[in-house]
Backbone and ligand atoms as CSV (ligand in chain L), in Angstrom:
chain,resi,resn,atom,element,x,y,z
A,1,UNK,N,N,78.974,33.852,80.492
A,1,UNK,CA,C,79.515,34.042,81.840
A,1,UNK,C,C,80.865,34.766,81.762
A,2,UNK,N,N,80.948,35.955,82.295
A,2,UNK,CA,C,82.395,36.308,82.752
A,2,UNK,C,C,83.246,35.910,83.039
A,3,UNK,N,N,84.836,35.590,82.560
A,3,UNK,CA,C,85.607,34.765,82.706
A,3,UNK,C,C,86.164,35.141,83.981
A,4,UNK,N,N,87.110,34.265,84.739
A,4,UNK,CA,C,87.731,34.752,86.305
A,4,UNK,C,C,88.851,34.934,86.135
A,5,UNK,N,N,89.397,36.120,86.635
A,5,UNK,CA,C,90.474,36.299,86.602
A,5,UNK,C,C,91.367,36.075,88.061
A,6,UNK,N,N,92.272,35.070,87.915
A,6,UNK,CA,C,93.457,35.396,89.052
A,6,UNK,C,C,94.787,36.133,88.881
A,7,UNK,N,N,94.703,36.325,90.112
A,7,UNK,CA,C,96.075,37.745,90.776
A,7,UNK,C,C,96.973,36.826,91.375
A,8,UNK,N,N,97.978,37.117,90.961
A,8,UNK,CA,C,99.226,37.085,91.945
A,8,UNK,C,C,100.338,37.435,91.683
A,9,UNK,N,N,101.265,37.733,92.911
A,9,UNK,CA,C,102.338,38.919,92.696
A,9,UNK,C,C,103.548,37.976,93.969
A,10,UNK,N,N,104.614,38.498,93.758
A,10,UNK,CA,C,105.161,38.999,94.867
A,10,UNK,C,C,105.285,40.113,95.425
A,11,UNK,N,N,106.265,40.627,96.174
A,11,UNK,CA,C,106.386,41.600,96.938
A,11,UNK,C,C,106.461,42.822,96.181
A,12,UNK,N,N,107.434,42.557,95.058
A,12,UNK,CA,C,107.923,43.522,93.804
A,12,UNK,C,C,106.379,44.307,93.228
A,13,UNK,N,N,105.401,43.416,92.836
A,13,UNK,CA,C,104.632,43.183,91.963
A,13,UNK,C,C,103.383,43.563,93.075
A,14,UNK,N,N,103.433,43.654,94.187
A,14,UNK,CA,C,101.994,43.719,95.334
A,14,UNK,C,C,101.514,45.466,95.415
A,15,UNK,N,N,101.928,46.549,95.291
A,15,UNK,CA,C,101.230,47.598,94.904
A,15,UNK,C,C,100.355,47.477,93.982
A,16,UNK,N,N,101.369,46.822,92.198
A,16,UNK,CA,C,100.677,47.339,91.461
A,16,UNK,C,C,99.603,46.015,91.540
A,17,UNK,N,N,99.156,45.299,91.916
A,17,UNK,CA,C,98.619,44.252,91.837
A,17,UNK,C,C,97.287,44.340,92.579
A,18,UNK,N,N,97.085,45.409,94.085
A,18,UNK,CA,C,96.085,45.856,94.875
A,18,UNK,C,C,95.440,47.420,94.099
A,19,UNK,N,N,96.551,47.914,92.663
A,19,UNK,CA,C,96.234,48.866,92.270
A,19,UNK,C,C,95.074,48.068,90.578
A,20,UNK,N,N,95.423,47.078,89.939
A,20,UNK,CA,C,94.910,45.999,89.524
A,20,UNK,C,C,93.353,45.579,89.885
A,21,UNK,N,N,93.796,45.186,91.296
A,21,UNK,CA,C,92.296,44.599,91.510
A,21,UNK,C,C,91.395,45.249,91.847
A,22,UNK,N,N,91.633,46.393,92.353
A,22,UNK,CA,C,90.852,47.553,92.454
A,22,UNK,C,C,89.966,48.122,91.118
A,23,UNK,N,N,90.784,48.029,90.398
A,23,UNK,CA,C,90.304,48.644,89.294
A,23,UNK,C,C,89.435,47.461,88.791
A,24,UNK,N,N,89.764,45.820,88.679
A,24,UNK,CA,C,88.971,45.388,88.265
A,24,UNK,C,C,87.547,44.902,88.926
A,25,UNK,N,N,87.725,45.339,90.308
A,25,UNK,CA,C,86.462,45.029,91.216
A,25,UNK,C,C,85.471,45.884,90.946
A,26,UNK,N,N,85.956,47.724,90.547
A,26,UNK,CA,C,85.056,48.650,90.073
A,26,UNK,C,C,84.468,48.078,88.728
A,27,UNK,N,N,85.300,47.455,87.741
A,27,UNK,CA,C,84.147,47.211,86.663
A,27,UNK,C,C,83.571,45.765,87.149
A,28,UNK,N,N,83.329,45.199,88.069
A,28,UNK,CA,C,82.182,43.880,88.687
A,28,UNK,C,C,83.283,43.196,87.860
A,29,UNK,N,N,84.398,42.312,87.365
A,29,UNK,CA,C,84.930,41.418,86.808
A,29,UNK,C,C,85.338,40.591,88.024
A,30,UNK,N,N,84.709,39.149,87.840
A,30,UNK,CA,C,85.504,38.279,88.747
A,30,UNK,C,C,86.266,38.129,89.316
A,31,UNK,N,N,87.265,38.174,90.557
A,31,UNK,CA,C,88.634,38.160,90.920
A,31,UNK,C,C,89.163,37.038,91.736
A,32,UNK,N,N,90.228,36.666,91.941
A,32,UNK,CA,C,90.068,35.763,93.258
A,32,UNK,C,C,92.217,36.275,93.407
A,33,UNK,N,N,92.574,36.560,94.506
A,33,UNK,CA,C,93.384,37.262,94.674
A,33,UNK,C,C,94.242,35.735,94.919
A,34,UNK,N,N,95.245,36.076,95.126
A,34,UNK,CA,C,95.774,34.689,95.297
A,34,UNK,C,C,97.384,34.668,95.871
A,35,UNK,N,N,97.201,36.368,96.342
A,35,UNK,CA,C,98.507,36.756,97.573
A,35,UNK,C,C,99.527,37.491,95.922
A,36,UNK,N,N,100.838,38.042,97.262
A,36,UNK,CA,C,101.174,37.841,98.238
A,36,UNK,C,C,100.261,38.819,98.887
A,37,UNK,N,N,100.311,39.030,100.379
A,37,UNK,CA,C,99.138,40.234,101.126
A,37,UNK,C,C,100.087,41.190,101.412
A,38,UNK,N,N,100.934,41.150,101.184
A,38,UNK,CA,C,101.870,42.469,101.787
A,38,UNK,C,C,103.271,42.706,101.297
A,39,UNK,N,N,104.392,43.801,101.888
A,39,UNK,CA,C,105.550,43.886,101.027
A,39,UNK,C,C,106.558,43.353,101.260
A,40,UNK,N,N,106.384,42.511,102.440
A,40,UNK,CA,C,107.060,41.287,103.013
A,40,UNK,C,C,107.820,40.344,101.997
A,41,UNK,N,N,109.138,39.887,102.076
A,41,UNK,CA,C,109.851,39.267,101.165
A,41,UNK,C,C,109.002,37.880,100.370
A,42,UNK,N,N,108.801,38.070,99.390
A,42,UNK,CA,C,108.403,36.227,99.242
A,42,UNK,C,C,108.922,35.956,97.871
A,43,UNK,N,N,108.920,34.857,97.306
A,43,UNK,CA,C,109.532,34.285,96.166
A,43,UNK,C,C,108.617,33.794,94.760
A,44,UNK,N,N,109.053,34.806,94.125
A,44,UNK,CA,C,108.076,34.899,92.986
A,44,UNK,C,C,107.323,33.674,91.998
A,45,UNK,N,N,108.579,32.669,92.385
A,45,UNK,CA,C,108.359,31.114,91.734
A,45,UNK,C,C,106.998,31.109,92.327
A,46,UNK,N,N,106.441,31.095,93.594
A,46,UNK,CA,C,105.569,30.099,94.959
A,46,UNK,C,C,104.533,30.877,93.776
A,47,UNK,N,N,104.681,31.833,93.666
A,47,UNK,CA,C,102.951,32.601,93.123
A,47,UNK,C,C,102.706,32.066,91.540
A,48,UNK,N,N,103.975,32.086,90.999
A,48,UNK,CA,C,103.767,31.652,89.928
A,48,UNK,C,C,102.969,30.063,89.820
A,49,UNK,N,N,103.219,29.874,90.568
A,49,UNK,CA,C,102.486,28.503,90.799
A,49,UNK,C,C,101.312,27.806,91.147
A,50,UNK,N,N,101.282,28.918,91.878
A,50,UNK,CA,C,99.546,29.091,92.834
A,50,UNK,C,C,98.684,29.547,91.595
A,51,UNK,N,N,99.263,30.756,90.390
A,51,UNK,CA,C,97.974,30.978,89.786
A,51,UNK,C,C,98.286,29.345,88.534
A,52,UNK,N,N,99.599,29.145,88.243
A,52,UNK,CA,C,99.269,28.246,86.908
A,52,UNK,C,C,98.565,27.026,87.682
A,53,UNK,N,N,98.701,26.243,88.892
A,53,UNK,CA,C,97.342,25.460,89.266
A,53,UNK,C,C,96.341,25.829,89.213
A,54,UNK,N,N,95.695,27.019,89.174
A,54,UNK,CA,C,94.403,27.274,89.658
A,54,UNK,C,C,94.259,27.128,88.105
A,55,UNK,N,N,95.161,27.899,87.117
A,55,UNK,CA,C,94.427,27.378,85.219
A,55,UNK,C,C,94.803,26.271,85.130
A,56,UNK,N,N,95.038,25.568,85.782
A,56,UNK,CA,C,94.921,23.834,85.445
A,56,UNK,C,C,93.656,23.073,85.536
A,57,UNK,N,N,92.723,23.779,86.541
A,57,UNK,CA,C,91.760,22.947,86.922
A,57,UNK,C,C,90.652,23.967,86.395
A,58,UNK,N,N,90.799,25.420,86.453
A,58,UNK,CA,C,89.130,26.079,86.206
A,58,UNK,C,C,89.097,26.523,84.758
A,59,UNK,N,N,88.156,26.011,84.194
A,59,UNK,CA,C,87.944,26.976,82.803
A,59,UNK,C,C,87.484,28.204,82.832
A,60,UNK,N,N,87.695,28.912,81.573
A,60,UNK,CA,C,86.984,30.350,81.157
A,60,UNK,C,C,87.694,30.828,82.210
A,61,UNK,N,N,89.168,30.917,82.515
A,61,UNK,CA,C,89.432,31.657,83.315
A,61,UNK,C,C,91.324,32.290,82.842
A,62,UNK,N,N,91.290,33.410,83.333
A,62,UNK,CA,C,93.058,33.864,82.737
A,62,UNK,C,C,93.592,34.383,84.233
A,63,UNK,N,N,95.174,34.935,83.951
A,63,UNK,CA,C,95.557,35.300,85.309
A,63,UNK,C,C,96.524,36.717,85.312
A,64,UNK,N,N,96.951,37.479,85.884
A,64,UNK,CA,C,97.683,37.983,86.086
A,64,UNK,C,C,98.450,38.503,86.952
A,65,UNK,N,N,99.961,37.983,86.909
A,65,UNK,CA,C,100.700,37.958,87.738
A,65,UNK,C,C,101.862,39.409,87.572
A,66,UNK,N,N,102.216,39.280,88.872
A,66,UNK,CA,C,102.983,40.598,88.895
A,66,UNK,C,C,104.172,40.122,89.742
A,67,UNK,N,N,105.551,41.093,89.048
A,67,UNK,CA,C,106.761,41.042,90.324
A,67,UNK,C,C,107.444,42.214,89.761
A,68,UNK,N,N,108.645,42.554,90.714
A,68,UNK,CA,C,109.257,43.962,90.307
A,68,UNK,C,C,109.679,44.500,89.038
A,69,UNK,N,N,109.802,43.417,88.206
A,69,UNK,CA,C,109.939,43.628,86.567
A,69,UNK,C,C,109.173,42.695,85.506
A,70,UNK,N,N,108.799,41.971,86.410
A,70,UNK,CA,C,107.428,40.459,85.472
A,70,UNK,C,C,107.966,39.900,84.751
A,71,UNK,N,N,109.850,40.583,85.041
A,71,UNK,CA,C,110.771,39.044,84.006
A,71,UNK,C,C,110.328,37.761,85.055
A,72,UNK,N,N,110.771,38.008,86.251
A,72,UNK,CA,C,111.252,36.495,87.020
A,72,UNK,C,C,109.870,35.570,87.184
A,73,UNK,N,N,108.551,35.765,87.379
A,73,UNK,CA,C,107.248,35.157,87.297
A,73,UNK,C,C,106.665,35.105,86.169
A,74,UNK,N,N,107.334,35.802,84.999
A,74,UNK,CA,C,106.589,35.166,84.100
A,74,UNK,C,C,107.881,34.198,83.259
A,75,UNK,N,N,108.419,34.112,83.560
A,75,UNK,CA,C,109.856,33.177,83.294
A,75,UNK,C,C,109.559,32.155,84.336
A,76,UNK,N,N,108.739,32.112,85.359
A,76,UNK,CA,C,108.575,30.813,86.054
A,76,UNK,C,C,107.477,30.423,85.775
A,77,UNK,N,N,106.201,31.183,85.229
A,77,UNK,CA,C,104.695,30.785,85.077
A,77,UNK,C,C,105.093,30.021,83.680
A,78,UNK,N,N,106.161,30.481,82.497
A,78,UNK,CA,C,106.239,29.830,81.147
A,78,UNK,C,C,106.836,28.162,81.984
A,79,UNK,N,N,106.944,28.056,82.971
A,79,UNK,CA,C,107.719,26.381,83.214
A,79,UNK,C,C,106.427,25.358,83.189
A,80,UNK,N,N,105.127,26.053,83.264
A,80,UNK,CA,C,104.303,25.254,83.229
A,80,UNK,C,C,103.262,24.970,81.479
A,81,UNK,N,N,103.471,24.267,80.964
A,81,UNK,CA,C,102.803,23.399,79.885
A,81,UNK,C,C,101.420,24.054,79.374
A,82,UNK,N,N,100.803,24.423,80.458
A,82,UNK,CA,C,99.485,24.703,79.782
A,82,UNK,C,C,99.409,26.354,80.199
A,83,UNK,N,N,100.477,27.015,80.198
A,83,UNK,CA,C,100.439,28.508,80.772
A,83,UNK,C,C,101.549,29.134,79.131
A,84,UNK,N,N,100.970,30.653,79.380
A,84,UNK,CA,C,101.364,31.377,77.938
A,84,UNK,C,C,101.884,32.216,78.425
A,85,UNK,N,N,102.299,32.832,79.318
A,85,UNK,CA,C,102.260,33.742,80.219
A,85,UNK,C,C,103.239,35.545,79.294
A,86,UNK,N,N,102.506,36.484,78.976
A,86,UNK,CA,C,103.048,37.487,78.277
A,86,UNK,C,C,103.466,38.717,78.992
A,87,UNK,N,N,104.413,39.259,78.972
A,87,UNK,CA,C,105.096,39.950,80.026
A,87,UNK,C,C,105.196,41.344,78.850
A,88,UNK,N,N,104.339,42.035,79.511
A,88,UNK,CA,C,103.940,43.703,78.425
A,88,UNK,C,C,104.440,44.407,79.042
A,89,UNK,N,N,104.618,45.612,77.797
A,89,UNK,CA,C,105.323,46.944,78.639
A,89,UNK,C,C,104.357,48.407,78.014
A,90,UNK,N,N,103.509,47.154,76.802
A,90,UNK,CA,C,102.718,49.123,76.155
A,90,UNK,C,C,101.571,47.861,75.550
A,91,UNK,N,N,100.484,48.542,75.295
A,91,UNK,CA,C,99.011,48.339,75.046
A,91,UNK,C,C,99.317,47.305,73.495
A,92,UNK,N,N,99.930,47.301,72.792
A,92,UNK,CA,C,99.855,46.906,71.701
A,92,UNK,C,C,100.789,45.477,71.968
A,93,UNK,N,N,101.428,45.554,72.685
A,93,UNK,CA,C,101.992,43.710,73.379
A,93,UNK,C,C,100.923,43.360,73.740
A,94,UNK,N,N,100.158,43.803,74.893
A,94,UNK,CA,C,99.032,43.208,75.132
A,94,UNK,C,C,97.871,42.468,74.454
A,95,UNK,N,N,97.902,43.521,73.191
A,95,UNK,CA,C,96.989,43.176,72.313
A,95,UNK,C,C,97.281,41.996,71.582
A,96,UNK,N,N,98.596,41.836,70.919
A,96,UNK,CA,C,99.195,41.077,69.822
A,96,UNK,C,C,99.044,39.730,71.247
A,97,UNK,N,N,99.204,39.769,72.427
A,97,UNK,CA,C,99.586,38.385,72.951
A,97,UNK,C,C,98.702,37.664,73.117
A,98,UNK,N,N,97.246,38.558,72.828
A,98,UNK,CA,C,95.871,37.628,73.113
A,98,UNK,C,C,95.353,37.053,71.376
A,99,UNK,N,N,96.039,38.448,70.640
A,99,UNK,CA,C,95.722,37.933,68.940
A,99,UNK,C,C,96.363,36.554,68.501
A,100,UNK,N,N,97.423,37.179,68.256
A,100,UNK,CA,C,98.256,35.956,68.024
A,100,UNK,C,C,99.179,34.773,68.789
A,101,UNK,N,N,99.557,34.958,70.482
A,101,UNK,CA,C,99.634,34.286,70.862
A,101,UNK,C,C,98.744,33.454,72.418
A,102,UNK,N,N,97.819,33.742,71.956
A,102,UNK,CA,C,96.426,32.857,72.945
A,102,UNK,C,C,97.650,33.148,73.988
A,103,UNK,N,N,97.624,34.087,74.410
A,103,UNK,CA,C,98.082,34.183,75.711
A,103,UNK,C,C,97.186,34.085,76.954
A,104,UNK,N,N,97.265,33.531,77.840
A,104,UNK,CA,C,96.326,33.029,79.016
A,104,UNK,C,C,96.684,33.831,80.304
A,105,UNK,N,N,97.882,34.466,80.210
A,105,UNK,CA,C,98.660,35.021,81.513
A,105,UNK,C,C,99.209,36.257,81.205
A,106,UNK,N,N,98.595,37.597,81.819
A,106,UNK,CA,C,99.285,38.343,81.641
A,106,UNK,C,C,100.549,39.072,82.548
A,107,UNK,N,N,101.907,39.389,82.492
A,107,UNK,CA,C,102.847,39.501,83.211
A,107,UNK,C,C,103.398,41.169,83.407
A,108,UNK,N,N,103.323,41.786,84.288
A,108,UNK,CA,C,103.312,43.026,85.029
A,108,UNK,C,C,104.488,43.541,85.718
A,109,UNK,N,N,105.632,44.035,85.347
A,109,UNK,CA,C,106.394,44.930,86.108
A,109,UNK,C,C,105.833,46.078,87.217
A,110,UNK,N,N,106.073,45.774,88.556
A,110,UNK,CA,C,105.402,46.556,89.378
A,110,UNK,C,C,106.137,48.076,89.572
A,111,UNK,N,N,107.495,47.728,89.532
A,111,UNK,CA,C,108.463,48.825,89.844
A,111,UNK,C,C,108.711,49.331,88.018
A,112,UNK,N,N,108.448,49.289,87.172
A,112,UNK,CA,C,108.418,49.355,85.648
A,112,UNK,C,C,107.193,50.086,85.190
A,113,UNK,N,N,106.575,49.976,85.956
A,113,UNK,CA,C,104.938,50.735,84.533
A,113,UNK,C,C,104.536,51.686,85.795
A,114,UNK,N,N,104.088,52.674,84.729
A,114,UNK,CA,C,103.427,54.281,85.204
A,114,UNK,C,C,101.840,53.406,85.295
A,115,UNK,N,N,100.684,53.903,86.564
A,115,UNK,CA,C,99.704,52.890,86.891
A,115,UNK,C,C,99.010,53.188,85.652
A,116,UNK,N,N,98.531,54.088,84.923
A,116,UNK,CA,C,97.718,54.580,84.076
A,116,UNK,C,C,98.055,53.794,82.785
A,117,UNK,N,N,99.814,53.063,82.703
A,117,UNK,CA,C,99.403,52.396,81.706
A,117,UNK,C,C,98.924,50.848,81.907
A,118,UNK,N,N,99.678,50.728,83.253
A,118,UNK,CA,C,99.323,49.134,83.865
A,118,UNK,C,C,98.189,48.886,83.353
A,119,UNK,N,N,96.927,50.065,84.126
A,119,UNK,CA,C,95.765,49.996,83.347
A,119,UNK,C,C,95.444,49.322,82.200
A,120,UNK,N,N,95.571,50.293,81.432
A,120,UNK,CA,C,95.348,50.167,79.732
A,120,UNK,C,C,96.044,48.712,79.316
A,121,UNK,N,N,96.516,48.163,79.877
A,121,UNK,CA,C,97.273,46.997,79.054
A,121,UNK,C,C,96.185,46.201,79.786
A,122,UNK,N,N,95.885,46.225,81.037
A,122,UNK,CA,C,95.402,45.051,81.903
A,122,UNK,C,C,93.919,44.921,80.549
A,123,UNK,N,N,93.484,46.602,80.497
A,123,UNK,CA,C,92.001,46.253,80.132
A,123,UNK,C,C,92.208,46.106,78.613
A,124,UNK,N,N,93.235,46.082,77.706
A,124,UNK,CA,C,93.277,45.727,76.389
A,124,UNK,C,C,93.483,44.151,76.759
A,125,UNK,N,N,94.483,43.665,77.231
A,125,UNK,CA,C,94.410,41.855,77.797
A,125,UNK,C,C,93.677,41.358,77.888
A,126,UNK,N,N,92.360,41.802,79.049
A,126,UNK,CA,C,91.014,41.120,78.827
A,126,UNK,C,C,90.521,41.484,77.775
A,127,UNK,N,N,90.321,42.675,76.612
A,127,UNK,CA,C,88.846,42.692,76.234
A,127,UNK,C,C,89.328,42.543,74.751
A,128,UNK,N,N,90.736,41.434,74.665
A,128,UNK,CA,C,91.087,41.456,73.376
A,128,UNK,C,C,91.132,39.847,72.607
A,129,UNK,N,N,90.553,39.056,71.916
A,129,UNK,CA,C,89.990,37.565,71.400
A,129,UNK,C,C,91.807,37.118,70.868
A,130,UNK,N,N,91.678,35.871,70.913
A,130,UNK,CA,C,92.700,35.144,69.783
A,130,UNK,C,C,92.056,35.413,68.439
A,131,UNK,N,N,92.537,35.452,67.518
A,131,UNK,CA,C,92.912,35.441,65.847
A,131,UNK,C,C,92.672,33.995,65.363
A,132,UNK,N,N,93.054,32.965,66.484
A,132,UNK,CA,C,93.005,31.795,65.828
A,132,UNK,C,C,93.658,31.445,64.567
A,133,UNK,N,N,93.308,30.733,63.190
A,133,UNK,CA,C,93.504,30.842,62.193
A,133,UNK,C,C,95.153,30.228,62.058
A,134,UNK,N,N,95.933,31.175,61.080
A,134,UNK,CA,C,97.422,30.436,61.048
A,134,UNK,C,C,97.882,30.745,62.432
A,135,UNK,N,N,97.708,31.652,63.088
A,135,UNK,CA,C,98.293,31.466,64.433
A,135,UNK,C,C,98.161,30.421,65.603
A,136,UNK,N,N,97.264,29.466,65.710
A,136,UNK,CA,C,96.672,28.412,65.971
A,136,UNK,C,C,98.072,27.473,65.617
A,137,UNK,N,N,97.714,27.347,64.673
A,137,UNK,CA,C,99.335,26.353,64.366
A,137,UNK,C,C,100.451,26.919,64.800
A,138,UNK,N,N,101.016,28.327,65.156
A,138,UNK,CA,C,101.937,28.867,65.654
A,138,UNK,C,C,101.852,28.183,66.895
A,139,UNK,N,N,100.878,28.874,67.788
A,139,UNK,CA,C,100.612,28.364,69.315
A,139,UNK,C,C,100.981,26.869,69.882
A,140,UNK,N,N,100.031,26.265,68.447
A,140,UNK,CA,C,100.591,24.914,68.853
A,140,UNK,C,C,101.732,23.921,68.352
A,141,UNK,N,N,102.418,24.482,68.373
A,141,UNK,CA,C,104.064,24.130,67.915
A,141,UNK,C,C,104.616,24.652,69.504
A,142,UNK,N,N,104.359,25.817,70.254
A,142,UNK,CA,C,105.137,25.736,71.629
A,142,UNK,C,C,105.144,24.285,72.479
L,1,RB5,C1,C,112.279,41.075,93.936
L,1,RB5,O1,O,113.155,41.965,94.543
L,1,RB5,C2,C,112.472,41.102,92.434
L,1,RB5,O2,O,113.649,40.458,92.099
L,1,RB5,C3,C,111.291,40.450,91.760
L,1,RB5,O3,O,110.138,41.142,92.095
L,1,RB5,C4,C,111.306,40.405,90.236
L,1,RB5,O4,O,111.571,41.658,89.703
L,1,RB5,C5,C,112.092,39.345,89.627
L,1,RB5,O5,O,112.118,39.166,88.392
């Protein structure tokens, strides 16, 4: 089964985030959007929150969140225990955060990334496994 992916952004983070799901609705990948809907002020904590509940309760599922630089939401998604949340800027963070650090959350500068690479990181994030192995014991020492 295809794993589900959730979205969420703030205001910063809501272009590239409708530019995101777009792309992942064309390849049929699961989505479930999870705001903000527009460029209206909102507070990046509230989203960060909305997606780390939703990986509290559903399996086989990851998220990615967005805000104007994906410091401040993914600095609030890391407050939660069972969230990894990796904040990329080029294809090879992406890669290393699913290798070696079972990253569950990926984190998106909206006003920061050219869309073409947003891309490429989003689709190296999903289509890249943990390593497991000694990194396993890394992971679980956070
Ligand atoms: C909102 O203006 C901006 O501060 C926010 O999107 C984000 O960049 C915070 O880290």
């Amino acid at each position: 089964m295809l794993k589900k992916i959730f979205l969420a952004s703030d205001h910063g983070g809501y272009r590239l985030k409708e530019l995101v799901k777009s792309f992942l609705i064309k390849k049929k990948q699961p989505i479930e959007d999870l705001g903000c809907f527009s460029l209206d002020a909102v507070d990046y904590p509230d989203y960060a929150k909305l997606l780390s509940d939703k990986l509290e309760t559903v399996s086989n599922a990851q998220g990615i969140l967005f805000c104007g630089t994906g410091i401040g939401i993914s600095m609030a998604a890391n407050r939660y225990s069972h969230i990894r949340a990796a904040l990329c800027t080029t294809v090879e963070m992406a890669s290393k955060s699913r290798k070696h650090n079972n990253a569950n959350v990926l984190a998106l500068g909206g006003r920061i990334l050219p869309d073409k690479l947003a891309i490429d990181i989003v689709y190296e994030f999903l289509h890249t496994d943990f390593e497991a192995g000694r990194h396993r014991l890394r992971v679980n020492k956070i």
